[in-house]
C-alpha positions as CSV (number, residue, x, y, z in Angstrom):
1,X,0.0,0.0,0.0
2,X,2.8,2.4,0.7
3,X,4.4,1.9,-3.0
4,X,1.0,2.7,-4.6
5,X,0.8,6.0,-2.2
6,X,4.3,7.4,-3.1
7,X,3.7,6.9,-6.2
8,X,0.4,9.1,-6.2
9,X,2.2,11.7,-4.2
10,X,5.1,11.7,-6.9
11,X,2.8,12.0,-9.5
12,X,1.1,14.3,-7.8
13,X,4.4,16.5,-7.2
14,X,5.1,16.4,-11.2
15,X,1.6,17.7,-12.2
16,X,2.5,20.7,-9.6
17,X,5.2,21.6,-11.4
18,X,3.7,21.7,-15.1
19,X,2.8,25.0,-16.3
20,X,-0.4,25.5,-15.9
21,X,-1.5,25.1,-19.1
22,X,-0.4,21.5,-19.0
23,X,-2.2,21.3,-15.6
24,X,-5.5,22.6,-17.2
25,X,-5.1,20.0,-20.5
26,X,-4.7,17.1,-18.4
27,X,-7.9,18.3,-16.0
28,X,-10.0,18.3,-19.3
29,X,-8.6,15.0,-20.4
30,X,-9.5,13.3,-17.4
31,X,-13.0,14.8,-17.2
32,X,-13.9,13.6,-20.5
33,X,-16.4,10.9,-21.1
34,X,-14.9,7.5,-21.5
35,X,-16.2,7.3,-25.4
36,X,-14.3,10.7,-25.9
37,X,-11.3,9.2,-24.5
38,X,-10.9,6.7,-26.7
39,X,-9.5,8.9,-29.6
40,X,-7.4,10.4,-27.4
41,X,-3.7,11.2,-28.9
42,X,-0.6,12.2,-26.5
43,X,0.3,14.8,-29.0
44,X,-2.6,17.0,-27.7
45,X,-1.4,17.8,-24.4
46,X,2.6,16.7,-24.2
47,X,3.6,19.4,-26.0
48,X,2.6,22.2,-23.2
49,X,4.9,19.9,-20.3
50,X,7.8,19.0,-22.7
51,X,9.7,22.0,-21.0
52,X,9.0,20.9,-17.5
53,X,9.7,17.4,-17.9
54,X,12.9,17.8,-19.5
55,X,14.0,20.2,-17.0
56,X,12.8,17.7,-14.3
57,X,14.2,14.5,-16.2
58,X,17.6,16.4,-17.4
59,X,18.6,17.4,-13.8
60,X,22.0,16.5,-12.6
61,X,20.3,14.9,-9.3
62,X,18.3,12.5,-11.3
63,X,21.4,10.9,-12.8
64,X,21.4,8.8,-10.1
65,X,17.7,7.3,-10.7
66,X,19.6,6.9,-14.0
67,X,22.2,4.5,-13.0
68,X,19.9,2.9,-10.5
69,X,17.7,1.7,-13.6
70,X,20.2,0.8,-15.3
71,X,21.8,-1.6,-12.7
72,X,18.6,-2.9,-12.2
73,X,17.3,-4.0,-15.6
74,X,20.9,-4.5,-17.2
75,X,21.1,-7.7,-19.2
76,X,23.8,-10.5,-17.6
């Protein structure tokens, strides 16, 4: 139960830090209709947290998330 609430609250800490158009896009998304849903394309919303993500994903900290994944699923 603890994995599944960390990774909420990380989640949750990601969408914080997307503009807010990016915030707003992915509030429409998930108050659509489940029928409307099923056309849904990535492309429509990605775009507006591209910057964030990258910033988030490029930092120097995260390198060692980097390594960590690596070690994990590295082929013997």
């Amino acid at each position: 139960m603890q994995a599944a609430q960390y990774t909420a609250q990380s989640l949750y800490v990601v969408y914080r830090q997307l503009p807010i158009e990016a915030q707003q896009a992915f509030r429409d998304l998930l108050s659509r209709e489940t029928e409307e849903i099923a056309g849904y394309k990535n492309t429509e919303w990605l775009p507006l947290s591209d910057t964030s993500l990258r910033e988030l994903w490029d930092a120097p900290e995260e390198d060692y998330w980097d390594d960590l994944y690596a070690k994990q699923h590295a082929e013997n």
